[in-house]
GUZATI-945765 format. One line per field, with one value per residue: residue number from 1; residue in one letter; x, y, z of N, C-alpha, C in turn. Coordinates in Angstrom, 2 decimals, always signed. Example, Ala and Ser with C-alpha at 12.3 -4.5 7.8 and 13.67 -1.06 7.14 Angstrom:
GUZATI-945765
nr = c(1; 2)
rest = c(A; S)
npx = c(+13.19; +12.85)
npy = c(-5.69; -2.25)
npz = c(+7.80; +7.08)
capx = c(+12.30; +13.67)
capy = c(-4.50; -1.06)
capz = c(+7.80; +7.14)
cpx = c(+13.20; +12.90)
cpy = c(-3.30; +0.03)
cpz = c(+7.80; +7.87)
end
This chain:
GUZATI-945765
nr = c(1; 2; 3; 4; 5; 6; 7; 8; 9; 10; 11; 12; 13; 14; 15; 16; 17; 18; 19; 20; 21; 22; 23; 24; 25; 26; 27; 28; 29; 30; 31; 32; 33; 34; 35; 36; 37; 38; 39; 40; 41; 42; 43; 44; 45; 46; 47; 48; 49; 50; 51; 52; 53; 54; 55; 56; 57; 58; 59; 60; 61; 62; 63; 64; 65; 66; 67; 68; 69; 70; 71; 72; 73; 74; 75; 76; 77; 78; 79; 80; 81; 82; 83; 84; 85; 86; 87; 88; 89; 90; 91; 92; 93; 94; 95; 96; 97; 98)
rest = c(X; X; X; X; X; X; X; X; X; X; X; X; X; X; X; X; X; X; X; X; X; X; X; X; X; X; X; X; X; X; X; X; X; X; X; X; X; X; X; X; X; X; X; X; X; X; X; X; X; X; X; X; X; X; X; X; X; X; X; X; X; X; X; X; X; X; X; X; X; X; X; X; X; X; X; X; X; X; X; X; X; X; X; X; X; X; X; X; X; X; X; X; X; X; X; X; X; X)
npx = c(+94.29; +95.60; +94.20; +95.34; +98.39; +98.30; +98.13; +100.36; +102.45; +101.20; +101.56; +104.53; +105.35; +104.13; +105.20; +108.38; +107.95; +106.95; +109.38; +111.35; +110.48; +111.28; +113.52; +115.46; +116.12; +116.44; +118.85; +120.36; +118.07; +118.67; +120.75; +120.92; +118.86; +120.64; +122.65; +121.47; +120.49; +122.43; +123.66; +124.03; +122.34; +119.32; +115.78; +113.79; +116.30; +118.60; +119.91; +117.67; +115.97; +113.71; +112.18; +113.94; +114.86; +112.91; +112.28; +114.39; +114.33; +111.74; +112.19; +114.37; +112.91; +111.23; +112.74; +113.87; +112.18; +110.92; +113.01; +112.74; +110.90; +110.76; +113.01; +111.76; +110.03; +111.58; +112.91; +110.83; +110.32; +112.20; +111.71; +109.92; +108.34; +108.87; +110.46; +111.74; +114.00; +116.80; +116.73; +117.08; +119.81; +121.12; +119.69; +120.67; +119.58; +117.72; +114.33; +112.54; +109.11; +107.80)
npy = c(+105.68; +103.09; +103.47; +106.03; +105.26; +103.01; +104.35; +106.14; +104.25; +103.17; +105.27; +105.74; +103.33; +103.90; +105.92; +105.02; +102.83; +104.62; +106.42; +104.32; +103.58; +105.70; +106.34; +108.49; +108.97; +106.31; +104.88; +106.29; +106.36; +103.60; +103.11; +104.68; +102.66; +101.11; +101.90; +102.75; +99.89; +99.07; +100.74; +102.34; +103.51; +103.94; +104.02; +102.30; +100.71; +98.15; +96.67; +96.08; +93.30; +91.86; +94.47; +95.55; +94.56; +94.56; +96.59; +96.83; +94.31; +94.54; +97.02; +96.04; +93.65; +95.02; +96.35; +94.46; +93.37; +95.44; +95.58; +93.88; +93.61; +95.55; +94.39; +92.23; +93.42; +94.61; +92.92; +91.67; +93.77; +93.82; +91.20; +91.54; +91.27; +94.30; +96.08; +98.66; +101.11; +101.16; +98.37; +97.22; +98.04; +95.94; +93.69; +93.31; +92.46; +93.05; +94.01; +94.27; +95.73; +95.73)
npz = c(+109.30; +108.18; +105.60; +104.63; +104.63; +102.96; +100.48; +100.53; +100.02; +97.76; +96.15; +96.15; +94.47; +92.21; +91.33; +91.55; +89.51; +86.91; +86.91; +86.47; +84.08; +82.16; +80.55; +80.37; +83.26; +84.63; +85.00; +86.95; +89.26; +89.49; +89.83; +92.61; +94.26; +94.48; +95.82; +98.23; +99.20; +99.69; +101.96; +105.03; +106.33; +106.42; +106.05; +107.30; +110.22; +109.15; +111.44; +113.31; +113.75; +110.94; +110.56; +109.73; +107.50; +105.90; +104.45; +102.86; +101.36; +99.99; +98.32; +96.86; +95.58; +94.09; +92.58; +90.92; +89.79; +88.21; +86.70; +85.00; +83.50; +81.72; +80.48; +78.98; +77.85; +76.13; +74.37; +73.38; +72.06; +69.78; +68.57; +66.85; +63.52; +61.15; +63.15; +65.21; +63.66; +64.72; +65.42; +62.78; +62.74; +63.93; +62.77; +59.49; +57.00; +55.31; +53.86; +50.67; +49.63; +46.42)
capx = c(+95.74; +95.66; +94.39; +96.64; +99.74; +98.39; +98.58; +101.80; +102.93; +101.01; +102.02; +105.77; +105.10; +103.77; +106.21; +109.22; +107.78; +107.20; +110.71; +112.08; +109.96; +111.91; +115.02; +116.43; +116.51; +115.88; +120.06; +120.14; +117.05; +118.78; +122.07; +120.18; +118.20; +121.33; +123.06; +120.45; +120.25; +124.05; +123.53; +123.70; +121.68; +118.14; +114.24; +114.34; +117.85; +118.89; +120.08; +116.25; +115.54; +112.74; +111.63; +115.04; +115.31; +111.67; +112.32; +114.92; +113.84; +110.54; +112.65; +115.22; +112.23; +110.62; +113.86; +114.20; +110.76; +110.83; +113.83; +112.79; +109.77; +111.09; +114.09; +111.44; +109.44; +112.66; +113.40; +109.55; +109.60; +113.02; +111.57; +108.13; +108.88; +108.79; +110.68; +112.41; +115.16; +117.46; +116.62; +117.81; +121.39; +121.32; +119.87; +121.31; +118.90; +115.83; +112.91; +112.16; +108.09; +107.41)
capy = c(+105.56; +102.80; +104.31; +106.87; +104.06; +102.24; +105.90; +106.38; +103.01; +103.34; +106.34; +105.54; +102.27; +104.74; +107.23; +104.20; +102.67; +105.77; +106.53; +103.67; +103.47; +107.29; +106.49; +109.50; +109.01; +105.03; +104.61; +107.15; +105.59; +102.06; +103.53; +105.11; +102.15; +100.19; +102.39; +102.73; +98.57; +98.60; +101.62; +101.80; +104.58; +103.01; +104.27; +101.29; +100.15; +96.85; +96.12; +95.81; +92.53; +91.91; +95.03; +96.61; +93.76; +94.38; +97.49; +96.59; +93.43; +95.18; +97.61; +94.65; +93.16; +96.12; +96.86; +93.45; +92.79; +96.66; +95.71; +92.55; +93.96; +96.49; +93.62; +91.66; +94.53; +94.92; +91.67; +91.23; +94.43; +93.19; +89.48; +91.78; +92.01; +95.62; +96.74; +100.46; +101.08; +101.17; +97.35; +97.36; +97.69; +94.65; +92.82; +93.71; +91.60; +94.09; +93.38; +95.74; +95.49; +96.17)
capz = c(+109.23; +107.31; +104.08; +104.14; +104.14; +101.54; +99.32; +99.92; +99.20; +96.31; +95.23; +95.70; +93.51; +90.92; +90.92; +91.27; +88.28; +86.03; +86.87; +86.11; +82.47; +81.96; +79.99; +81.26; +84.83; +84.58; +85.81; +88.17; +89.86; +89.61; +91.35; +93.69; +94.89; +94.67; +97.00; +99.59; +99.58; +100.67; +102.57; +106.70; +106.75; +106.06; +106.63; +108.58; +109.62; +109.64; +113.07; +113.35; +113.22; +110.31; +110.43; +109.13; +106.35; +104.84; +103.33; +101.52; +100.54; +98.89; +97.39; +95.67; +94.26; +92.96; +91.19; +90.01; +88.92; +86.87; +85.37; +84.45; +82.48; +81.07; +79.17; +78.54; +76.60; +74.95; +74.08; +72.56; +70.63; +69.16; +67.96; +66.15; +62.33; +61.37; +64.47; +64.95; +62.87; +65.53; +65.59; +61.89; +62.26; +64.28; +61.51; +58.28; +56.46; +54.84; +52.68; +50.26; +49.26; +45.31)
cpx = c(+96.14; +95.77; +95.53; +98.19; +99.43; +98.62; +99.32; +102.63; +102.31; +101.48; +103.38; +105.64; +104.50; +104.80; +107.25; +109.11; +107.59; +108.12; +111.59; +111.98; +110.64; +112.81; +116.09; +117.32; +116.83; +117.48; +120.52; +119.56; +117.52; +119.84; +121.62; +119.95; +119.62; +122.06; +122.34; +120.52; +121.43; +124.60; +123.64; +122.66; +119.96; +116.74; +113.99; +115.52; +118.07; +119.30; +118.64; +115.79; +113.88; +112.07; +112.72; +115.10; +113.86; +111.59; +113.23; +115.07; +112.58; +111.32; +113.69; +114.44; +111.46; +111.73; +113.79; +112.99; +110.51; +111.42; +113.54; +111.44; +109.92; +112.56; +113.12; +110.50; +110.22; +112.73; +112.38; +109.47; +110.90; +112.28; +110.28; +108.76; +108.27; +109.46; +111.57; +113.98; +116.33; +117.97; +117.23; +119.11; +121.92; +121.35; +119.72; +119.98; +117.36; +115.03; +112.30; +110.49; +107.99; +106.05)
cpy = c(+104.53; +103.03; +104.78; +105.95; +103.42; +103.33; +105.90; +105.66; +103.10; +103.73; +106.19; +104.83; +103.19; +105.34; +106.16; +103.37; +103.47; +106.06; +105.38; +103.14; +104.92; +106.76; +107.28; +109.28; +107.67; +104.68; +105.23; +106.93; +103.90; +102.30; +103.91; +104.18; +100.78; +100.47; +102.32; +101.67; +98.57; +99.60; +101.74; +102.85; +104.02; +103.87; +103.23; +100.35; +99.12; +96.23; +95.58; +94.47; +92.02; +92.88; +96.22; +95.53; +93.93; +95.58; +97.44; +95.25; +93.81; +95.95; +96.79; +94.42; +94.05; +96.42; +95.55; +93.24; +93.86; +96.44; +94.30; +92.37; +95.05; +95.72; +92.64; +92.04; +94.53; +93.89; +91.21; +92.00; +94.31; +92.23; +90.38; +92.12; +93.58; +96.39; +98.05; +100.13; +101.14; +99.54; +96.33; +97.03; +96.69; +93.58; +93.25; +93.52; +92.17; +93.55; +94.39; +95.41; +96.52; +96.41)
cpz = c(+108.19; +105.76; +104.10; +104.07; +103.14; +100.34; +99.26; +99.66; +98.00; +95.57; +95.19; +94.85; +92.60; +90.43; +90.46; +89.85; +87.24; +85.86; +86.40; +84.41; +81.98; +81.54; +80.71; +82.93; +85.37; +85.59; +87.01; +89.52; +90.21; +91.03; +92.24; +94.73; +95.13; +96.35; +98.29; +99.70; +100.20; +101.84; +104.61; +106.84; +106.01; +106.60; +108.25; +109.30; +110.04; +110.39; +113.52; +113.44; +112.70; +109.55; +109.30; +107.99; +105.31; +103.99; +102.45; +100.62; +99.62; +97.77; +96.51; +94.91; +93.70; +91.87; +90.54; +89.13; +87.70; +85.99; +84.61; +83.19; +81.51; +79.72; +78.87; +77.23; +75.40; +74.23; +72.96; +71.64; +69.50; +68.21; +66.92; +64.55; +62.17; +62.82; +63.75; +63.78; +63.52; +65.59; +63.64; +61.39; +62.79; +63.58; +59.83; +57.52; +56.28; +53.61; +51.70; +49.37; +47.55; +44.91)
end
């Protein structure tokens, strides 16, 4: 019994992070998990005491900690000379090699 809970915690933590590295779906997935945190309707529901506050305390910091790697990615592949051209029109300021 065990095993099998640690899988599907796993495997959500897989999927939740893949999804949240998806552009596409990445806001969708945020609103989502926002909603469900303010939600009454809960897996485990918070009248609970402990037991109704730990699932959505895991799920807060999974969102916070994804999104917090995912602006820090950003943030690093910003500062790398040569960045996308996207990163470009931010800074005017090009180098042209002869």
């Amino acid at each position: 019994m065990n095993s099998s809970m640690n899988n599907a915690i796993g495997s959500f933590y897989n999927w939740y992070k893949a999804t949240l590295r998806n552009t596409k779906y990445r806001w969708v997935l945020v609103l989502g998990t926002l909603i469900y945190l303010v939600s009454p309707i809960d897996i485990a529901p918070d009248f609970l005491p402990i037991i109704g506050w730990v699932d959505d305390g895991l799920l807060a910091t999974l969102l916070v900690t994804e999104m917090s790697q995912i602006a820090l990615e950003y943030l690093n592949k910003r500062k790398q000379p040569g960045a996308s051209s996207a990163d470009s029109a931010v800074n005017p300021i090009t180098t042209v090699e002869i």
